[in-house]
N, C-alpha and C positions, 0 to 999 in steps of 0.2 A: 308577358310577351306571348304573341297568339301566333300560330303558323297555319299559314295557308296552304294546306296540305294540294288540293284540287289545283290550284294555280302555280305550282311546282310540277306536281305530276304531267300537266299542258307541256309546260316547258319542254319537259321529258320528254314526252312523246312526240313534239315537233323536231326533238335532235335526233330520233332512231328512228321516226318515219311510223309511228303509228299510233293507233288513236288514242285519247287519252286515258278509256276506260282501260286499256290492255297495262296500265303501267300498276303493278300490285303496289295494294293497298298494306299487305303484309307477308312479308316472305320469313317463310322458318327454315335455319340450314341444320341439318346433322352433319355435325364437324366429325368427321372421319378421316381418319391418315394418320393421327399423330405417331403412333406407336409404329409405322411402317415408316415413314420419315425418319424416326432417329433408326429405326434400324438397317437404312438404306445407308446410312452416312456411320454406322458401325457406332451409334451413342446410342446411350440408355435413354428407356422411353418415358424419364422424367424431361429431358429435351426438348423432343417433341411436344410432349404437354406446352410446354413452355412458352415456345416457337408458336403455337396455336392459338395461347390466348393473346400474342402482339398483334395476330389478325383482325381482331377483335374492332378496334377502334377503325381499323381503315376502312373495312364493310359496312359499318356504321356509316361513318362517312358519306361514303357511297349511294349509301341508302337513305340518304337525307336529302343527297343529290337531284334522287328523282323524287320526293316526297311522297317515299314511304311512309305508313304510320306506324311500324311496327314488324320489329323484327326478333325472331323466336329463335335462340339457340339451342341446341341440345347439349347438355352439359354433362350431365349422369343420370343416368338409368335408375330405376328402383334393382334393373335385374345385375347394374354396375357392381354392387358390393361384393358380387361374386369374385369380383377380381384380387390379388396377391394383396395384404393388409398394409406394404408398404405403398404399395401403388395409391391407394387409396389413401395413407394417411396424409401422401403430397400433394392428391387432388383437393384433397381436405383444404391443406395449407396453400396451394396456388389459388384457389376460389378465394379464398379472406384476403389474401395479398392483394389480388385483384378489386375486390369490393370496395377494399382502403384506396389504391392505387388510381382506380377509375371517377370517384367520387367527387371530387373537385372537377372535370372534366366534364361530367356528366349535369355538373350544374350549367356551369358555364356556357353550353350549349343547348340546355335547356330542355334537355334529354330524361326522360323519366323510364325508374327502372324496375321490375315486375318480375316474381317473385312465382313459377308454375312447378307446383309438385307437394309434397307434404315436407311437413319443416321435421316431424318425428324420423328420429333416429339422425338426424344432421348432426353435428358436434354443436356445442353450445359459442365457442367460439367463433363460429364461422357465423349462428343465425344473429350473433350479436353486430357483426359486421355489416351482413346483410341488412337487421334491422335499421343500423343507420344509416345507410346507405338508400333505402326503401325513404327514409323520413326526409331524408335530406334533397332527395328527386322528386317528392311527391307531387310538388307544384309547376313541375316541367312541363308545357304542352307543345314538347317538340315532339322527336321519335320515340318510342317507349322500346327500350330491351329488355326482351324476355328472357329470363334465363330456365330454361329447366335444371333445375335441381331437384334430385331424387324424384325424379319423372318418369311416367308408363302413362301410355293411352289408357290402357285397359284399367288399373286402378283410378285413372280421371275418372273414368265412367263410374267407376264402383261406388268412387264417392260421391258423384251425385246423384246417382242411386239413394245412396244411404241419407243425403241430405231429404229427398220426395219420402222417401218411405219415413222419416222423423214425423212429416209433417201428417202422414197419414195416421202414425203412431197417437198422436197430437189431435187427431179428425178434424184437420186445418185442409186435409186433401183426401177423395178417395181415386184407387188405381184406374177411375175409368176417365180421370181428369188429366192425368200426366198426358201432354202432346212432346213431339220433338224440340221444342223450343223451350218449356220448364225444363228439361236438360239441359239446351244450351245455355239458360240461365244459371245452371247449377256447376258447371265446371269452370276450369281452373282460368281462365281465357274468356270469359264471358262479357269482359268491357271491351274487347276488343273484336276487330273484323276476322274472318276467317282467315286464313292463309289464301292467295292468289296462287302463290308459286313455292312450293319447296323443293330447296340445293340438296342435294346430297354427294358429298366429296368421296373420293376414291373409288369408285366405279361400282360398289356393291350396290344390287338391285333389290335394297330391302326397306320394307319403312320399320320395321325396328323399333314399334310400341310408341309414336311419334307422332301426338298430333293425331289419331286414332277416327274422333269424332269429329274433329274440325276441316281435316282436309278429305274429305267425301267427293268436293271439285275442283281439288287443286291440281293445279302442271305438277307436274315431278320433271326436274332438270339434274340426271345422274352426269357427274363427271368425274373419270381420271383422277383428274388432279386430287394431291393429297391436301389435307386443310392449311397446314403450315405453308402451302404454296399458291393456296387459293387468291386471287387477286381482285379487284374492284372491277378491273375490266372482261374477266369471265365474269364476274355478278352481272353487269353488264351487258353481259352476250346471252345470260340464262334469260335476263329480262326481255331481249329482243327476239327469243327463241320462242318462250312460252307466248312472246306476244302477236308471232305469224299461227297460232294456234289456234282453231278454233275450238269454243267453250262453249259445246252444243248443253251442259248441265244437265244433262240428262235427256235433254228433249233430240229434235233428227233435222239435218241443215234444210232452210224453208227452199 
């Protein structure tokens, strides 16, 4: 089954009133709030986690709606593991739940699912999950979800660093051949488009090790809302937000 990404995206932009280029090709959100959500409602912030990943699939949705190709979660941090060992051992266990959980869903829709950050020091349990999950989506050419797992911009880069310098090691490359683009070759994201627009939930003004190299010209759409509360129809509003925007890329309005 093939998707017509461009002729969905149309669609889209004739329902919100603008053009078709403005409808992103990929949006990456940092899910932020959880841990203030349960603690607004006086629950432990395994809850929230919880509440956070049911978001999951409706955003998707949503983002199928306007025919996105690609949508990038923030899931954990590399600098995550800093947090309380039980915290972690549940995110541990909410991710593989998830993996299993999603997987038949993720066929059926034809959704393929993507794998950004280093797999070392994950549990083995979980990249087991993952790995099925990975094989079982592979031939999906609908939406692709990305998940960051054990994520940092700044270690993306490192390692593709360390892949260009292999090859130098190698005298397959020397340093006056690397351009911007054998980088973008070399990171975690490279089959896919940059990001158009990224959500960031809960009102903090940070990007947060996120997509680092990739979003150099993305919108940023900060909102309030906590993630557990986040809805299709704000996703909806970020996209008509960023899309009254203009995307001078660097260059000055003609």
């Amino acid at each position: 089954m093939k998707n017509d990404f461009e002729a969905v995206r149309k669609q889209a932009a004739e329902k919100f009133g603008l053009p078709a280029e403005k409808i992103p090709r990929h949006i990456g959100i940092i899910m932020d709030g959880n841990g203030r959500w349960a603690k607004q409602r006086d629950l432990p912030r395994f809850h929230g986690h919880r509440e956070g990943a049911k978001k999951i699939e409706i955003i998707c949705d949503a983002a199928q709606e306007i025919g996105c190709e690609c949508v990038t979660l923030y899931c954990f941090s590399v600098q995550n593991w800093r947090r309380p060992e039980m915290e972690i051992d549940y995110l541990m266990q909410l991710f593989t739940r998830y993996l299993v959980a999603v997987r038949e869903d993720l066929v059926e829709k034809n959704m393929k699912l993507a794998h950004f950050g280093r797999r070392e020091g994950l549990p083995d349990f979980l990249l087991e999950e993952l790995d099925n999950t990975l094989e079982a989506t592979k031939s999906g050419t609908g939406l692709t979800l990305g998940l960051c797992l054990n994520y940092g911009g700044r270690e993306e880069i490192a390692d593709a660093v360390k892949r260009l310098g292999e090859k130098i090691s190698n005298a397959k490359l020397s340093p006056e051949e690397i351009t911007e683009q054998m980088i973008s070759e070399n990171i975690y994201t490279s089959e896919y488009p940059d990001p158009d627009l990224i959500i960031r939930t809960s009102s903090e003004m940070r990007i947060s090790n996120f997509l680092l190299w990739q979003s150099s010209y993305a919108e940023y759409y900060v909102t309030k809302t906590l993630w557990p509360d986040f809805t299709r129809e704000e996703m909806f509003e970020a996209v008509k937000t960023i899309g009254r925007r203009e995307r001078r890329m660097g260059d000055i309005k003609a």
